[in-house]
C-alpha positions as CSV (number, residue, x, y, z in Angstrom):
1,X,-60.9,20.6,-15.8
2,X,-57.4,20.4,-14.6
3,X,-57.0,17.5,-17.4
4,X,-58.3,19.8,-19.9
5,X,-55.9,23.3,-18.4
6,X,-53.7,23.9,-21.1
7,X,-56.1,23.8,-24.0
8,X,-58.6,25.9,-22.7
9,X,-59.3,28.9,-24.3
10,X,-58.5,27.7,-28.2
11,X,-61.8,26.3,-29.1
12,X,-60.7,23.1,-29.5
13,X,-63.3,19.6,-29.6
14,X,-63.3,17.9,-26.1
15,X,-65.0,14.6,-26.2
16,X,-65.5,12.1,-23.4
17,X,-67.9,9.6,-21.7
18,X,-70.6,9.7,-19.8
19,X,-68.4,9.3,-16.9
20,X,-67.1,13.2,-17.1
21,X,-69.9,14.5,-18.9
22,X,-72.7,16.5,-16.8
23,X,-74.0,19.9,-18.0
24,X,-72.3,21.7,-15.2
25,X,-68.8,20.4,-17.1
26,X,-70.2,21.1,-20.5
27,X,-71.2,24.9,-19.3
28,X,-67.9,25.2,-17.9
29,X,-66.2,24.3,-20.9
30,X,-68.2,26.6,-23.1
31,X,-67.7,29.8,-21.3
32,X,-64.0,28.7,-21.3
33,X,-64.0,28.8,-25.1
34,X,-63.8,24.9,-25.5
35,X,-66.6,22.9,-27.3
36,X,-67.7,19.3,-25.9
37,X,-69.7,16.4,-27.2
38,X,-69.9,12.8,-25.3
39,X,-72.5,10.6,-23.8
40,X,-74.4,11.5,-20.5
41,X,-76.6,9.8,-18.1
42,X,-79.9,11.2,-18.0
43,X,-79.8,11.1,-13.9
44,X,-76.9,13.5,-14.2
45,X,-78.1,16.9,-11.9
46,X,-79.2,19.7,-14.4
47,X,-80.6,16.9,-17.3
48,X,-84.5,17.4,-18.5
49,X,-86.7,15.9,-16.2
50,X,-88.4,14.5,-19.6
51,X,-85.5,12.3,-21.1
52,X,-85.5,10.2,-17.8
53,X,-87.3,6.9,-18.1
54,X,-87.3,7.8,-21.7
55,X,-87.8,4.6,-24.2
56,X,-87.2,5.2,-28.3
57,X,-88.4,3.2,-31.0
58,X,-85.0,2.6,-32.7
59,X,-84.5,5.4,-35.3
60,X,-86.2,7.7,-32.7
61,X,-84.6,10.7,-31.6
62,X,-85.6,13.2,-28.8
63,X,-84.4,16.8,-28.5
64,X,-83.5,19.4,-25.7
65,X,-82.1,22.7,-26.1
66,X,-80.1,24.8,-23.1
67,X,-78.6,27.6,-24.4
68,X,-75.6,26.7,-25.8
69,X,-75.9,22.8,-24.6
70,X,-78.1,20.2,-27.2
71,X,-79.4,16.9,-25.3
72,X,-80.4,13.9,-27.6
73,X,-81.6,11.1,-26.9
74,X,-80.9,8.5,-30.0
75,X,-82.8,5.4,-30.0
76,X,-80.7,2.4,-31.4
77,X,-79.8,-1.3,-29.7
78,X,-80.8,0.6,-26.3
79,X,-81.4,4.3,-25.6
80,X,-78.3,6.6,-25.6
81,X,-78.2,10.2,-24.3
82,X,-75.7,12.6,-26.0
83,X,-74.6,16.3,-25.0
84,X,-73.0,18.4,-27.3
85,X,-72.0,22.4,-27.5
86,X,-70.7,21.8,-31.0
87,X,-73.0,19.1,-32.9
88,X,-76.7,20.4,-34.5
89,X,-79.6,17.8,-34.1
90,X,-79.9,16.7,-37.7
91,X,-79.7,13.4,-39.1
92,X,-76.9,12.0,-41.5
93,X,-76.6,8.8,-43.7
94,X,-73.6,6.5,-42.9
95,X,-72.4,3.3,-43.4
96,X,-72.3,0.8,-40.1
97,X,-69.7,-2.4,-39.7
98,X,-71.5,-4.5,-42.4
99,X,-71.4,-1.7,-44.9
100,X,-74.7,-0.9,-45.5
101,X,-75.8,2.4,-45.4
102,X,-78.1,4.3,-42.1
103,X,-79.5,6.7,-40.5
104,X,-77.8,8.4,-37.3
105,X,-77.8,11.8,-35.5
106,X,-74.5,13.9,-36.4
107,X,-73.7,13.7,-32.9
108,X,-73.7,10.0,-32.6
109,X,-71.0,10.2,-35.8
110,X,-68.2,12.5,-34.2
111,X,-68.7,10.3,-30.9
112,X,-68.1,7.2,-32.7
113,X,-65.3,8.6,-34.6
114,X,-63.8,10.0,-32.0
115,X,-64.1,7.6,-29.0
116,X,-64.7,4.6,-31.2
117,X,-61.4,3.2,-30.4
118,X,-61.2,4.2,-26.4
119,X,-65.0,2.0,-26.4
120,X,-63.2,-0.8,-28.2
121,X,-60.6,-0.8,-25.8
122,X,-62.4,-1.1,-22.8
123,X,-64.9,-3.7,-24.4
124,X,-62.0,-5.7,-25.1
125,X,-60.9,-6.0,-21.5
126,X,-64.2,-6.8,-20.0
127,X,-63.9,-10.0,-21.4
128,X,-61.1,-11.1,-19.6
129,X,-61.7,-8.7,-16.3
130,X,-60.5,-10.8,-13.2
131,X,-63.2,-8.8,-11.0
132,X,-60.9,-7.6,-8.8
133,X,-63.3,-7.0,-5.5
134,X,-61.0,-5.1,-3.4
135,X,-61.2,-1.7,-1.8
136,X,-57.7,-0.4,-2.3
137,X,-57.6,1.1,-5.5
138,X,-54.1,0.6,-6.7
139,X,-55.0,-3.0,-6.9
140,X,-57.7,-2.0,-9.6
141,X,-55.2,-0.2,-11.2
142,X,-52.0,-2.1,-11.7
143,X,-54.5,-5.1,-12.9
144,X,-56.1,-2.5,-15.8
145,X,-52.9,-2.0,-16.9
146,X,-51.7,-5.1,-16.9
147,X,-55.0,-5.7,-19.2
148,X,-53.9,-3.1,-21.5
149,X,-50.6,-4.3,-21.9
150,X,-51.8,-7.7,-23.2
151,X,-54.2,-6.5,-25.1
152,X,-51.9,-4.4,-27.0
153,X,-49.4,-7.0,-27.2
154,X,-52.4,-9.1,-28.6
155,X,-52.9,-6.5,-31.6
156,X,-49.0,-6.5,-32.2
157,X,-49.4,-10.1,-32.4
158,X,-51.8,-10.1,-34.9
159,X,-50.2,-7.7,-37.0
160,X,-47.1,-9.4,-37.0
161,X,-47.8,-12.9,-36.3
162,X,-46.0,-14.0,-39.9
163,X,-44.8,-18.0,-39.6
164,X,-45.9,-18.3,-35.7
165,X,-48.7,-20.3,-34.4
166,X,-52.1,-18.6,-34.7
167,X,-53.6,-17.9,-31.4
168,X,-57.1,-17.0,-30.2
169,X,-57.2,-14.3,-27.7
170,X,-58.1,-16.7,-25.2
171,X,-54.9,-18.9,-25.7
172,X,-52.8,-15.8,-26.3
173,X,-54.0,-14.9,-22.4
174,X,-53.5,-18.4,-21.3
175,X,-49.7,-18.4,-22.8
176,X,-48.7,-14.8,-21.2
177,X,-49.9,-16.1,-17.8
178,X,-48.2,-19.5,-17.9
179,X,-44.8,-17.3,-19.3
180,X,-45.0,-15.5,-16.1
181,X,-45.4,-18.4,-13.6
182,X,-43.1,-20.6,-15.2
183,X,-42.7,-24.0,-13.4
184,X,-43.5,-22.5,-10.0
185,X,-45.9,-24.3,-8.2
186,X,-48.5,-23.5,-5.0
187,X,-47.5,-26.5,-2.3
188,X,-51.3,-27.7,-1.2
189,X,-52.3,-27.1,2.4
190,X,-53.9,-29.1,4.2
191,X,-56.8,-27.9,6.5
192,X,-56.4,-28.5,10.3
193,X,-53.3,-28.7,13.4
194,X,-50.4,-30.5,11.9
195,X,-49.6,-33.6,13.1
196,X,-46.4,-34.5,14.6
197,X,-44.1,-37.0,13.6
198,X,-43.7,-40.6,15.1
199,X,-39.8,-39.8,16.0
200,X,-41.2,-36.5,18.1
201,X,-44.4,-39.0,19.2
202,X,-40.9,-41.9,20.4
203,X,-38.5,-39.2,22.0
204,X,-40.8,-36.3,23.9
205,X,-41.9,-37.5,27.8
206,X,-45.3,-37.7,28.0
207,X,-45.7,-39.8,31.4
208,X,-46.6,-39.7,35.1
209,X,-44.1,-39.1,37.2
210,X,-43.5,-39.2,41.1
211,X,-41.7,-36.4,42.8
212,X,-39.8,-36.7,45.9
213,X,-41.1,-35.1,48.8
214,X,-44.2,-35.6,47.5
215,X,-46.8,-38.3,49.1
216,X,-49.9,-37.9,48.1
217,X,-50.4,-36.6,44.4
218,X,-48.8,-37.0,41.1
219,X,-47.9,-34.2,38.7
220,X,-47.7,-34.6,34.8
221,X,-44.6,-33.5,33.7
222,X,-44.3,-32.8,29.5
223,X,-41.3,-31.8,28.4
């Protein structure tokens, strides 16, 4: 909502993941003059009771209506929820990647459109996610962005690539990282104390000695 501030109130389009989305944000949204479509997890508080657990038959679609708020549940690869104040239930013909033409829910259409490229993006980097398992979250961060950065430079590169070598992603990833650490290399450790050298071993006093004044013990002196 505080995102969304200075729109508010002009009826535009929000759309978003099922991360945001929840029918508490969708009803807020509404009353504040702003439509909202995206993806929603059916465990979200306020969803039907009836869409969880629910399995479609690809092609399949399943229908709730809230007041202003449509949930759909679109049967395709896998089950996907969708929540929309703006989109109507009905059914239009498209073409998918391979160009032939099908059958999907209107809803499913703006979301593609819409946050086709933000899914592509983050599909992209979870192929090369270093599974940063850390608790402190500015390490999660500054790693995504340094995700995004390649991968946009990987796009430039393939735009403009011309006369230079042709790279796979993979090499492409391979060649920024070795750019950055240069020649540098990590000196191997060794497990274990350190031993010390045969000079120390020569020169330090490691002996019995007798004191004066002393009769009857010796004391081990190391120096």
């Amino acid at each position: 909502m505080q995102l969304i501030q200075p729109y508010l109130q002009r009826y535009h389009h929000f759309v978003c993941d099922n991360y945001f989305s929840s029918p508490a944000l969708c009803s807020a949204l509404f009353e504040a003059n702003t439509y909202m479509t995206g993806t929603v997890r059916v465990c979200r508080k306020g969803m039907p009771r009836s869409l969880k657990g629910l399995k479609l038959q690809r092609g399949e679609i399943s229908v709730k209506q809230s007041g202003p708020i449509m949930a759909l549940c679109y049967g395709d690869r896998r089950t996907v929820t969708f929540m929309s104040t703006l989109s109507k239930p009905n059914v239009i013909t498209t073409q998918n990647a391979r160009g032939v033409e099908v059958l999907m829910p209107a809803v499913n259409y703006v979301y593609n459109k819409k946050m086709g490229g933000v899914d592509l993006s983050d599909k992209s980097l979870e192929l090369y996610d270093p599974d940063i398992r850390s608790n402190k979250m500015w390490k999660r961060i500054l790693f995504n962005l340094l995700l995004r950065v390649i991968s946009n430079a990987y796009i430039i590169y393939r735009q403009n690539r011309g006369l230079r070598t042709k790279m796979d992603r993979m090499d492409f990833h391979m060649g920024v990282c070795l750019g950055l650490i240069g020649n540098f290399r990590q000196p191997r450790r060794f497990p274990g104390r350190p031993s010390l050298s045969t000079q120390t071993r020569l020169t330090e006093r490691h002996f019995i000695e007798q004191l004066d004044g002393i009769l009857h013990a010796s004391i081990l002196l190391v120096y």
